[in-house]
C-alpha positions in Angstrom: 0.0 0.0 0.0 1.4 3.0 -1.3 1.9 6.3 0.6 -0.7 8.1 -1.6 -3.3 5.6 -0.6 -2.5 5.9 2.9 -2.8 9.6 2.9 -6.4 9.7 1.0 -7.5 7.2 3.4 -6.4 8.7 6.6 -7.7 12.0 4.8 -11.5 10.0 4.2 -11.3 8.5 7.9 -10.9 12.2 9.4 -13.8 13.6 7.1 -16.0 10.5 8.1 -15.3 10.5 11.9 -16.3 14.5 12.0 -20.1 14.5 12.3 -19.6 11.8 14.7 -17.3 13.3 17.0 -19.4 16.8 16.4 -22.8 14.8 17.4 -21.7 12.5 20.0 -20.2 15.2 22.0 -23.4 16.9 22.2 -24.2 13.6 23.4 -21.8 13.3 25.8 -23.0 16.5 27.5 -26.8 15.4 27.4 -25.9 12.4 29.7 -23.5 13.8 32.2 -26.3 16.1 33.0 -29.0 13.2 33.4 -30.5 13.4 30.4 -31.1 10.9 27.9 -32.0 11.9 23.9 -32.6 9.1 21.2 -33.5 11.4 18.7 -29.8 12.5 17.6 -30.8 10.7 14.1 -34.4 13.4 13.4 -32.0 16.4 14.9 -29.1 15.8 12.3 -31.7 15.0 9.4 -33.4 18.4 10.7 -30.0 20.4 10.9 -28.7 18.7 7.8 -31.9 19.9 5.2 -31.8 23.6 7.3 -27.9 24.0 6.0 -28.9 22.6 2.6 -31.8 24.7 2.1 -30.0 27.9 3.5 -26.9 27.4 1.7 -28.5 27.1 -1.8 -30.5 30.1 -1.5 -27.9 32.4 0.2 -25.0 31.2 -1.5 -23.5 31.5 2.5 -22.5 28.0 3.8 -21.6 29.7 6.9 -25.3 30.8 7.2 -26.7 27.3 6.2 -24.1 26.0 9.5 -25.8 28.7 11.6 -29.2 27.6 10.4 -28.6 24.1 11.0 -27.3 24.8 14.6 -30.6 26.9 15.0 -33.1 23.7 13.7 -31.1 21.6 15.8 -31.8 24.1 18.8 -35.5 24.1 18.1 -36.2 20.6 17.9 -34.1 19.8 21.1 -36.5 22.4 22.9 -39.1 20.2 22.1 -37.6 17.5 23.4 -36.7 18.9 26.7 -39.7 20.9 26.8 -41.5 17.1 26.6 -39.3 15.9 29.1 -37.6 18.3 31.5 -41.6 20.2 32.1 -43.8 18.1 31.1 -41.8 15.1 32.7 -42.6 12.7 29.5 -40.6 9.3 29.2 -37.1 10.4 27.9 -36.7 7.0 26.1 -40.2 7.6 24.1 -39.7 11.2 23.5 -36.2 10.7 21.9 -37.5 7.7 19.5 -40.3 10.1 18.7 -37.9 13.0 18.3 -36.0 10.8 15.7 -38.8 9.8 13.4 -40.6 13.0 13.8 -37.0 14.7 12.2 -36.5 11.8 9.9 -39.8 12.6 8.2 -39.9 15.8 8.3 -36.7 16.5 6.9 -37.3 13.7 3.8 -40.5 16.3 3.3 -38.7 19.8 3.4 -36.1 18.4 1.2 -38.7 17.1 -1.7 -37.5 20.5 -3.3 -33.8 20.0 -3.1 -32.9 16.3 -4.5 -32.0 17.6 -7.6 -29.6 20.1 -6.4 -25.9 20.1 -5.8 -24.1 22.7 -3.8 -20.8 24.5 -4.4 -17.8 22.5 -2.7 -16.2 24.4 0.0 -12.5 24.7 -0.4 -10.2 22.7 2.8 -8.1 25.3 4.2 -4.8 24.4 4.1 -2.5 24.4 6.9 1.0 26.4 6.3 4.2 24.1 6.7 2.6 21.5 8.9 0.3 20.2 6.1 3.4 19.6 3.7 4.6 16.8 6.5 4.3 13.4 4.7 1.4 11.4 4.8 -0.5 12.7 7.7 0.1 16.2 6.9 -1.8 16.4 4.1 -4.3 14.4 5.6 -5.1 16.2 8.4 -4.2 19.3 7.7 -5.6 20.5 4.4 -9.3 20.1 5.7 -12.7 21.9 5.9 -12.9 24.1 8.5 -15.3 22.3 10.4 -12.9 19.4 11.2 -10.5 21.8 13.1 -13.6 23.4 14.8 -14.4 19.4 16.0 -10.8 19.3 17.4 -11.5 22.6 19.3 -14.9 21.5 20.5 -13.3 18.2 22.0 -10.9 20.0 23.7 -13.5 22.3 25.1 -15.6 19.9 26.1 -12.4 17.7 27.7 -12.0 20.9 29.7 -15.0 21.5 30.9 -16.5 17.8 32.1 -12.7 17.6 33.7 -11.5 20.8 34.9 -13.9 23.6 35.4 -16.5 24.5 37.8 -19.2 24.5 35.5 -18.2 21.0 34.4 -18.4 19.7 38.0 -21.8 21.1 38.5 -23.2 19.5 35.3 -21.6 15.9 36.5 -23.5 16.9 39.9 -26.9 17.0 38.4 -26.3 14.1 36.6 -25.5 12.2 39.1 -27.4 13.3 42.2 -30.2 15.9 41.2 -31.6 15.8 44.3 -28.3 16.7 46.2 -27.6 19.2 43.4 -30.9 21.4 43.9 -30.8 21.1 47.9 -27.3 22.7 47.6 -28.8 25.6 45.5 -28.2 24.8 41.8 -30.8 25.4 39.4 -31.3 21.6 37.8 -33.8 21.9 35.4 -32.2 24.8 33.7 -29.1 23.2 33.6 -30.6 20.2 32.0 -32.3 22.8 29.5 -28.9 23.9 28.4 -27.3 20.5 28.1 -30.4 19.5 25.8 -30.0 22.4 24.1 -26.0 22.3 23.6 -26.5 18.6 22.3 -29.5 20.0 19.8 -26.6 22.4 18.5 -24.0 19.7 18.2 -26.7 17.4 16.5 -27.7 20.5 14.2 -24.0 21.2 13.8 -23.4 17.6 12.7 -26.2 17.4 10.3 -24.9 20.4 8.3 -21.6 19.2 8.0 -23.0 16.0 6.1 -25.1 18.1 3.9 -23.0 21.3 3.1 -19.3 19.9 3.4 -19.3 16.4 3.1 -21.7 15.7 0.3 -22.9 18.9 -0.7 -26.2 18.0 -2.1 -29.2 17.1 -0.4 -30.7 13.1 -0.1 -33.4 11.4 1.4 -31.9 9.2 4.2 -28.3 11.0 3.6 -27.6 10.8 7.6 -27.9 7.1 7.2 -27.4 5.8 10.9 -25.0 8.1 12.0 -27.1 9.5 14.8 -27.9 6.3 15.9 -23.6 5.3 15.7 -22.9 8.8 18.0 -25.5 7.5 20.4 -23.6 4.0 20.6 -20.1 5.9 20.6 -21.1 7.4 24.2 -21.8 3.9 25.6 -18.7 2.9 23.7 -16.3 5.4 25.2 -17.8 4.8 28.4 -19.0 8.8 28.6 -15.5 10.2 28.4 -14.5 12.7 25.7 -11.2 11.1 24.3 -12.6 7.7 24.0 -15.7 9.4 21.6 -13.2 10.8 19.2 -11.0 7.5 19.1 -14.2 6.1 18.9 -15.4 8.5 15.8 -12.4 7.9 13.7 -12.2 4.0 14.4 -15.8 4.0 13.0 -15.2 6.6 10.5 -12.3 4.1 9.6 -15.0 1.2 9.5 -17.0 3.6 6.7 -14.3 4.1 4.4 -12.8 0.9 4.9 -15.9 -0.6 2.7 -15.9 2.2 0.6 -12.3 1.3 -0.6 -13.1 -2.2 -0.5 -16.0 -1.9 -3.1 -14.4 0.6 -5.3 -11.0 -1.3 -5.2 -12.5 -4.1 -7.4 -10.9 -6.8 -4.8 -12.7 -10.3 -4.8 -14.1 -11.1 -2.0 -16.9 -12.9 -3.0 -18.9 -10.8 -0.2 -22.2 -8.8 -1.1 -22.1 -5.1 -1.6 -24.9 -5.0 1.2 -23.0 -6.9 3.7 -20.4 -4.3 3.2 -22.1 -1.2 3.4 -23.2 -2.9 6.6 -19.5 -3.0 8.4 -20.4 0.4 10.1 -23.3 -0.4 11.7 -21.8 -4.2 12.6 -18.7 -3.0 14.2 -21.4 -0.7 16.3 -22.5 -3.9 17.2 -19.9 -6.1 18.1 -17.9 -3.5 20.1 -21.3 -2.9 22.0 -21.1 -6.3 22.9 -17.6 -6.4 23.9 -18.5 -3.5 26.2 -21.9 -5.1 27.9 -19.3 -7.9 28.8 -18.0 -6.1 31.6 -20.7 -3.9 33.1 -19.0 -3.0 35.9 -17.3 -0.6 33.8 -20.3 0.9 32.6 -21.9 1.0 36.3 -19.0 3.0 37.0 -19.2 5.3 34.7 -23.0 6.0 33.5 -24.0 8.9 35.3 -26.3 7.9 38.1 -29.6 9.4 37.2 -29.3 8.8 33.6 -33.0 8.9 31.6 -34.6 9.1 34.9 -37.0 12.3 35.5 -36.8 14.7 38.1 -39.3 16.5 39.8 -38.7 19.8 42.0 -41.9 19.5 44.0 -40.9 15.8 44.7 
């Protein structure tokens, strides 16, 4: 395997793992505070036909990001408006949440399917891009592939280091501990939901406006559904999501390159569009064998409403 290969596969993995990481540390944040959202997969279909739609008409992909970030806002405010007030199942909300967005966005985006957007140039990274093979690879990318990187840091920060993190992980854990003490737990469930709506929104954009810029029925194809699994995978802790992202990022080009390589394997071009969603799978499994692990680490009070007057 040549050096060339290497580089446009590393390259592909990075571009692949990006709405992942983006999504799943939205996630990440959901969870820590107590909170638990299915509907990752209707949020980035939502956020993704918002860019789209914005992007084509304004010509601005930065105003088709901010309007998928906004859509991804509003539909997590219904969600936590279903399940922080009016104290609905968080399990039935989300599922709801996710087929409401999956429709809805295959409807908007009746309109679009014919349409193709503008690519948006990488930007290219002086000197340290022109370092062989992974130069070039991760550093001559879109913008919104450094901006994941930032946000993990950010996030890595926060849950670890600052007070604002600790409080979150409070609520999360102990709600009822957290309010007697004086903090404001609904509200700061509001904001998690809301943050993870952004990163959802944020996500779905990315797909649509940098990744394939065109617009498809079904284009998010499970990947809301893979961030939720990366948080159980990574055992709710930031640098495990993004090793996570990228191995399954990997795991999507990896077929890619197998089917367009012309190898013979004798294996169905189904089975290996499935690898993604199997190596979710299997490293779920791997994971459930040792639940002492996830006891550890699942915040305490996760899915489980909370009522002030209780």
């Amino acid at each position: 395997m040549d050096g060339a290969l290497v580089t446009s596969m590393l390259f592909a993995t990075v571009v692949a793992g990006t709405p992942l990481i983006l999504v799943a540390l939205g996630l990440l944040i959901n969870e820590r505070a107590g909170v638990l959202n299915l509907g990752a997969e209707g949020m980035m279909a939502i956020g993704a036909v918002a860019a789209f739609a914005v992007t084509h008409h304004s010509g601005s992909p930065w105003l088709g990001v901010a309007a998928g970030i906004t859509a991804g806002i509003a539909v997590s405010l219904i969600f936590a408006v279903l399940t922080l007030t009016l104290q609905a199942n968080q399990v039935a909300s989300g599922l709801a949440l996710a087929i409401f967005g999956v429709g809805l966005s295959a409807f908007i985006g009746k309109p679009y399917e014919s349409i193709a957007l503008q690519a948006v140039p990488p930007i290219r990274l002086p000197f340290i891009a022109d370092i062989p093979v992974i130069g070039e690879a991760l550093y001559n990318q879109q913008v919104l592939v450094y901006v994941s990187w930032a946000l993990f840091w950010a996030v890595l920060w926060f849950l670890a280091k600052s007070r604002a993190g600790l409080v979150l992980r409070a609520v999360g854990e102990s709600p009822a501990s957290a309010r007697a003490i004086g903090y404001p737990v609904v509200a700061i469930r509001y904001l998690a939901v809301l943050f993870g709506g952004a990163m959802a929104g944020l996500g779905g954009a990315f797909v649509a406006v940098f990744y394939t810029p065109m617009w498809v029925e079904g284009m998010i194809a499970g990947r809301g559904w893979i961030a939720l699994a990366l948080v159980v995978f990574a055992t709710w802790r930031p640098l495990r999501v993004m090793a996570g992202a990228y191995l399954f990022g990997g795991v999507m080009i990896l077929q890619l390159f197998i089917q367009g390589s012309g190898l013979q394997l004798d294996l169905p071009s189904q089975l290996l569009s499935a690898l993604p969603y199997l190596a979710t799978i299997a490293v779920l499994v791997v994971i459930s064998r040792d639940p002492n692990a996830i006891r550890l680490n699942s915040p305490m009070s996760l899915g489980k409403p909370f009522r002030p007057d209780a």
